[in-house]
C-alpha positions, 0 to 999 in steps of 0.5 A: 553544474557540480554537484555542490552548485546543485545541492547548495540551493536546498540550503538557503541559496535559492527559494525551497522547492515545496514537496506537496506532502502526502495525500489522504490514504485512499481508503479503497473500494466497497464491493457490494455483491447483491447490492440490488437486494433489500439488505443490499441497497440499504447497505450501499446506501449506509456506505455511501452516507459515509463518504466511502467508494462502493463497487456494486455486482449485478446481474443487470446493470439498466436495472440496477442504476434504476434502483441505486442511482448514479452514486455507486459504480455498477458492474454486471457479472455472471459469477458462474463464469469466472472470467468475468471477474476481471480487474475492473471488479477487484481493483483496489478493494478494501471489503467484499460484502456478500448479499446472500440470498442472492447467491449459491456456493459456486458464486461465493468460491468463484467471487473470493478466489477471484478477490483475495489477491487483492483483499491480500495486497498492502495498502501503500502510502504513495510518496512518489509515484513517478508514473502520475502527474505531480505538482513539484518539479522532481528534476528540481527536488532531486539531484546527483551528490557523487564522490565529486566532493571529496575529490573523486571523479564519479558522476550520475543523474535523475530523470524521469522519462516515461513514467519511471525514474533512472539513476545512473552514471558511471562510479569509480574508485579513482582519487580515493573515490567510489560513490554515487548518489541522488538526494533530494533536497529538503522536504518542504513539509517534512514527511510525517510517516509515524504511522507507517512500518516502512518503505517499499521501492519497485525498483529494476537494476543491474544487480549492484547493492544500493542503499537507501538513506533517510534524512531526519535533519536539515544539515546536508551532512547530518547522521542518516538512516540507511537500508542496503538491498541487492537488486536483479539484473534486469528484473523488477523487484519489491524492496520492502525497508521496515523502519526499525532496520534502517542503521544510523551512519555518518559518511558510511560508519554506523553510530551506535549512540545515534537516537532511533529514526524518528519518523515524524519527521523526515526531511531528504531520501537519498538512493546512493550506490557505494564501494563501502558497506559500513565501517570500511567494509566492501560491498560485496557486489560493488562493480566500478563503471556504468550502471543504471536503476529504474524506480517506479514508485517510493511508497510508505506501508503502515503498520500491522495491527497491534491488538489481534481482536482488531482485526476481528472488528474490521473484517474483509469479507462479510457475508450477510442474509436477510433472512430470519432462521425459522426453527431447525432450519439453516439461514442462506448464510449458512448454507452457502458458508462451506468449511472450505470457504472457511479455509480457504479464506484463513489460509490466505490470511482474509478475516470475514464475519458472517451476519444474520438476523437471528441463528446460531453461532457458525462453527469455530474458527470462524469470527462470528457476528449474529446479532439478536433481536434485529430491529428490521433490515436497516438495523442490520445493515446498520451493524453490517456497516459498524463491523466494517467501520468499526470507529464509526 
């Protein structure tokens, strides 16, 4: 089949194929550690009231799906051993909420040098994962658009095997040739990604230059957006594309006068490897025959916050403690809280907060929320839950 049999459907011939939109973003797991305490259980049990996921640390797990129920994972660790804090504790978290009487200085150092690298990671928008089962044909979705159609001899494919896609073929520059593509037909809802600052490919390759285009409308020849990047031979890489860097081309040749992407409504992706950068220059590291790229996932990231203060009212890590300061004396929060917590934390770009009853304001510049007049442990957990949900 040609390349114009293939792509004519996506365009009247043949009924659409429906690409299932995107699913909710999935809003990560709540790691309660202490969760068996008083303030613990009530915090877990807020959470939980609120449809959220929660991951709860404990000593003893028998003793602790007594106390919390079956509504809440529960993982027994001895966090003087840090090798206990293995994936199955870290994955896909969101907050980390530390109970504080139950624990010491040596707990909370090995709990957050084992957390931060997740708490660090960016929640990504799948678009396609090509690892998990969906419910779209994606060997119907996507397909090759080589240089076929304008005379020239190139030619590719799309497949998936094995959980990940390959692009491959062989690109020459014979008849004026030299491009070759994949592209999907139009997608049916149009992705609305206004939220998000960009694309992140994983993808592995042989060292060409690719591009990556974005379709805003449904004609097949319309302007797109494209992004260039270098692959590594043999080596997977993360290709992060933010939006506002995506150039407006028509058949490779920039167009100034185009509108900006408009992301609320993408309609076609296309990965495309091409003798031509923009405006008739070369790509520097174009080589003609075979070549292969493998991609492991297509996903959107959001945007970062625009006002700094929202990053103070959605804390990743909270430490909090039940107990109520007695004259000069320092609560468990902040006995356990160590400048080099505090450091450790802003070097790696973590926000926490630390809450108790009454007390003190910890020392700068560590954001700080100590609520006054406390009306028992429920009103605490209350505004533990508010600073993690701050649209609560």
């Amino acid at each position: 089949m040609s390349n114009w049999d293939w792509f004519q459907p996506g365009w009247g011939n043949r009924p659409r194929t429906q690409f299932p939109g995107l699913e909710p973003l999935d809003p990560g797991v709540f790691l309660v550690v202490g969760a068996t305490s008083e303030v613990g259980q009530r915090i877990l049990r807020q959470l939980l009231d609120r449809g959220m996921k929660v991951r709860s640390l404990v000593q003893d797990a028998a003793q602790a799906r007594d106390l919390l129920g079956a509504d809440t994972e529960i993982i027994a660790v001895d966090l003087r051993r840090p090798e206990t804090l293995t994936a199955q504790v870290t994955a896909h978290l969101r907050a980390v909420i530390c109970c504080l009487d139950t624990l010491d200085i040596e707990d909370i150092s090995n709990l957050l040098q084992a957390c931060v690298p997740t708490l660090q990671s960016t929640p990504l928008q799948p678009i396609f994962q090509f690892s998990s089962p969906v419910a779209v044909d994606l060997q119907a979705l996507w397909g090759a658009v080589d240089d076929v159609v304008m005379g020239g001899v190139s030619e590719s494919s799309f497949r998936v095997e094995q959980g990940l896609a390959w692009f491959t073929g062989t690109v020459s520059t014979a008849n004026s040739g030299g491009f070759a593509s994949v592209r999907t037909r139009n997608l049916e809802p149009p992705l609305s990604l206004e939220n998000y600052d960009g694309l992140k490919l994983r993808v592995r390759g042989n060292g060409d230059r690719y591009k990556f285009l974005v379709r805003t409308e449904s004609g097949w020849d319309s302007i797109a957006y494209s992004y260039s990047f270098d692959t590594v031979t043999d080596t997977w890489i993360d290709v992060w594309m933010p939006f506002r860097e995506f150039v407006p081309v028509f058949r490779a040749k920039t167009v100034p006068t185009a509108a900006p992407l408009d992301t609320r409504c993408i309609r076609a992706l296309q990965l495309i490897l091409s003798k031509f950068e923009y405006d008739g220059a070369l790509n520097p590291k174009f080589t003609p025959g075979e070549f292969q790229l493998c991609i492991e996932s297509i996903a959107a990231y959001p945007k970062p916050p625009t006002d700094p203060s929202s990053i103070l009212r959605s804390p990743q890590v909270i430490l909090v403690s039940e107990t109520v300061t007695t004259g000069s004396a320092p609560s468990p929060a902040m006995v356990a809280w160590q400048p080099q917590h505090q450091e450790f934390l802003h070097h790696h770009g973590i926000c926490f907060t630390l809450i108790e009853p009454t007390g003190e304001i910890a020392p700068t510049p560590a954001p700080t929320v100590i609520p006054q007049g406390c009306k028992g442990l429920d009103d605490l957990a209350h505004r533990c839950v508010a600073a993690l949900l701050p649209s609560e």
